[in-house]
C-alpha positions in Angstrom: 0.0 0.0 0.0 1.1 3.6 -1.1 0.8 6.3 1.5 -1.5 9.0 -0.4 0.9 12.4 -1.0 -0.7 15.5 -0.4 1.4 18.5 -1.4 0.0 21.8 0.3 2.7 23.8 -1.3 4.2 27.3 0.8 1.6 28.5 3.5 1.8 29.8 6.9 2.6 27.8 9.9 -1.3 28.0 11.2 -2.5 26.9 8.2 -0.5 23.9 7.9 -1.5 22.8 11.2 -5.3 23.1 10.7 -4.8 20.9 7.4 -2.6 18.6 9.4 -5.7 18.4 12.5 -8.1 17.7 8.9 -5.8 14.4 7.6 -5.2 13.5 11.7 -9.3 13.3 11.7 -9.9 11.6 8.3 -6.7 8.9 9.3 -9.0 8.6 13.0 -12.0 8.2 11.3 -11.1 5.5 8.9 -9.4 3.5 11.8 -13.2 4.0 13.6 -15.2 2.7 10.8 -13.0 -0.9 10.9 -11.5 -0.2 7.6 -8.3 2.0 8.7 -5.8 3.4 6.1 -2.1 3.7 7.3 -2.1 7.1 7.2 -0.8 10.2 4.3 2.4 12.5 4.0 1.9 15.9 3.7 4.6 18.3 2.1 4.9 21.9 3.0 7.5 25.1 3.0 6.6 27.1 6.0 6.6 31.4 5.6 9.3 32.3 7.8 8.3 30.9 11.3 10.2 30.5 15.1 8.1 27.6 16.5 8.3 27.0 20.5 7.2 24.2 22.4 5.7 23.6 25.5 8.4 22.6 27.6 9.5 25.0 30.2 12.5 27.2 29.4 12.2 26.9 25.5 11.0 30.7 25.1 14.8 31.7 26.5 16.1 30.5 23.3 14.2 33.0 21.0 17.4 34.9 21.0 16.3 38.0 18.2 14.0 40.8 19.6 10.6 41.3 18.3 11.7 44.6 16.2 14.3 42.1 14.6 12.3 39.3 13.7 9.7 41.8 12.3 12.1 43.4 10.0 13.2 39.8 8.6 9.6 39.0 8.3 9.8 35.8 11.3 6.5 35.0 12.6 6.7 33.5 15.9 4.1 30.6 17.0 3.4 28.3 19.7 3.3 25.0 18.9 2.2 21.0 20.9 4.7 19.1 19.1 7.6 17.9 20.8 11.3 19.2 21.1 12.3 22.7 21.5 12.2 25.5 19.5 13.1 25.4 15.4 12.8 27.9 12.9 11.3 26.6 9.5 11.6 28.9 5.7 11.3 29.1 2.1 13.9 26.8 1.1 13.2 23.8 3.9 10.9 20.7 3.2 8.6 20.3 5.6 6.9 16.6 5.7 4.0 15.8 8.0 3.3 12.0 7.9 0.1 11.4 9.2 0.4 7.7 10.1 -2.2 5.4 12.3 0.9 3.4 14.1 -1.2 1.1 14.8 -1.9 0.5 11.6 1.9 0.1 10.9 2.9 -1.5 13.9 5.1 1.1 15.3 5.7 2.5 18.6 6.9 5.9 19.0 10.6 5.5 19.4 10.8 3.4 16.4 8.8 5.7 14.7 11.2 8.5 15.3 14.3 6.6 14.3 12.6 5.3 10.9 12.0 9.2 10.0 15.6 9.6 10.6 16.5 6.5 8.6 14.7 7.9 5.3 16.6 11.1 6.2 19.6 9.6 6.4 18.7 7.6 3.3 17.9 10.6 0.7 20.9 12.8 1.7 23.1 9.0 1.0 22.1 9.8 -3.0 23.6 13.0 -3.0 27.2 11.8 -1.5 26.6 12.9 1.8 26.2 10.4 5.1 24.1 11.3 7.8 24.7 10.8 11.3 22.2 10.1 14.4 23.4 11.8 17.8 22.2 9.2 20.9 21.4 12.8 22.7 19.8 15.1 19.6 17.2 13.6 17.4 18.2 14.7 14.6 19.9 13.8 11.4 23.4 15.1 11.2 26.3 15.8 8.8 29.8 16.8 9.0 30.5 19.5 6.2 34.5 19.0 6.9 37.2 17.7 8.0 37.9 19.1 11.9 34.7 20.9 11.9 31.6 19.9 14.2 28.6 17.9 12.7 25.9 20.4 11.8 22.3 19.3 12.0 20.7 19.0 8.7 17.3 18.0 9.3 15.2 18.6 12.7 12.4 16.2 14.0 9.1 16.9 16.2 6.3 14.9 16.5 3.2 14.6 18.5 0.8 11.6 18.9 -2.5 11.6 19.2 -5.1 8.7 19.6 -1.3 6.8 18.1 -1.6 8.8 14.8 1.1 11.2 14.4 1.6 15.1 13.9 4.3 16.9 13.0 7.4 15.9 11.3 10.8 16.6 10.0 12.6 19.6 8.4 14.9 19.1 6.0 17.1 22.4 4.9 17.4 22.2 1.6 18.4 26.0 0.4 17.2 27.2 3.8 18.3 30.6 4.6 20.4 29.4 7.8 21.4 33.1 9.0 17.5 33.1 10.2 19.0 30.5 12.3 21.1 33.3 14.4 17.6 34.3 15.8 17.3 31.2 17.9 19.0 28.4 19.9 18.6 25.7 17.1 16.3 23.0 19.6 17.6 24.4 22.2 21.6 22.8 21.4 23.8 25.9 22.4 27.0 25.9 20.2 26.1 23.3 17.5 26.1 24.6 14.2 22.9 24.2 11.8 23.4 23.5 7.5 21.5 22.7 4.4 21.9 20.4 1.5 23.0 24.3 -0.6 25.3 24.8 2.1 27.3 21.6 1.9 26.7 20.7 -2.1 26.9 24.1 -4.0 25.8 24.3 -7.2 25.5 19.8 -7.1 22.2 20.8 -4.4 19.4 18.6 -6.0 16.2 21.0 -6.6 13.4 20.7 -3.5 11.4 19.0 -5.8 13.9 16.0 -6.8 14.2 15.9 -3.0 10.9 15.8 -1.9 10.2 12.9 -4.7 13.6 10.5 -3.4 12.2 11.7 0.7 8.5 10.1 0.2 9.9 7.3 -1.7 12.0 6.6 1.3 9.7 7.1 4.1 7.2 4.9 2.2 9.7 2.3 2.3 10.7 2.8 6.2 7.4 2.7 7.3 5.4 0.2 4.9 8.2 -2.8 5.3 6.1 -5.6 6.6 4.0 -3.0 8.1 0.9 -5.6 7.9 3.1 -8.3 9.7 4.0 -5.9 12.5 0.2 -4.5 12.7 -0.6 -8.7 13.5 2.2 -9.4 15.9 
């Protein structure tokens, strides 16, 4: 079974997260009629957005003053996924899966660590090996030789009712000074890059990545999906 792709294009943080709460309802409801579907990805590239959690002290690492983050046009919203705080911008893909785990047999942790696999996965195609860090979710790279590994892709989810919200972001041609306005998740001192930043002018286009990205979550999260569902 194909996960169904649904491309929402660029749109502002709020809006993406009502037509995430639509899909999490739909993916609910099919589960509630006996006939559940596994779930859907949604694409997205956010207007320029700070996003904070929850979690007590995360507003200390909005760094940039609101004057400032008005004159680079940053939005700044509040946000129930998990993590810290993140910024996400023209030039970063955004993917949402919307998955019953349940349906695919997954509990969270493994869940998390699958999203990082197709990550890792993608970025492999285009010469460059992603890392996990055992205390940053996260996928991460190391542009060069001596230098520290830079995170290239940010994770976040929430689960509902065991369907997932949120995602991953993947900075493509992301403009990473925006970065300078935060404390990347909340990891003082470690350095944030793209895909641009690291390949040049070799960068695949955001469209060639988001095709080789669903192709590879599809894969991490439909293997023997039905035999893990059973077990």
């Amino acid at each position: 079974m194909v996960l169904s792709v649904v491309d929402l294009g660029r749109l502002a943080y709020a809006e993406a997260f009502v037509a995430q709460q639509e899909h999490h309802a739909e993916v609910l409801a099919s589960r509630e009629t006996g006939s559940p579907i596994k779930g859907r990805i949604l694409l997205v590239e956010h207007d320029p957005v700070v996003t904070i959690t929850r979690k007590p002290g995360v507003a200390d690492h909005l760094l940039a003053q609101p004057e400032s983050l008005e004159r680079l046009g940053i939005a700044v919203e509040h946000t129930n996924r998990g993590g810290d705080i993140t910024y996400h911008g023209p030039g970063q893909l955004v993917v949402y899966p919307i998955i019953d785990l349940n349906a695919v047999g997954l509990r969270l942790h493994e869940y998390m660590r699958r999203l990082e696999q197709a990550v890792i996965e993608t970025i492999a195609a285009y010469g460059l090996t992603g890392e996990r860090d055992p205390e940053a979710t996260g996928v991460w790279v190391q542009p060069d030789q001596g230098r520290p590994a830079a995170k290239v892709c940010a994770l976040g989810v929430r689960v509902q009712r065991w369907i997932t919200l949120h995602g991953l972001a993947l900075n493509v041609t992301t403009d990473l000074s925006h970065f300078a306005t935060i404390v990347p998740c909340g990891l003082a001192g470690r350095p944030v890059t793209s895909l641009h930043e690291i390949l040049g002018a070799t960068c695949p286009p955001i469209e060639q990545v988001k095709k080789d990205l669903v192709a590879n979550l599809e894969r991490a999260l439909l293997e023997n999906a039905d035999e893990r569902s059973q077990g």
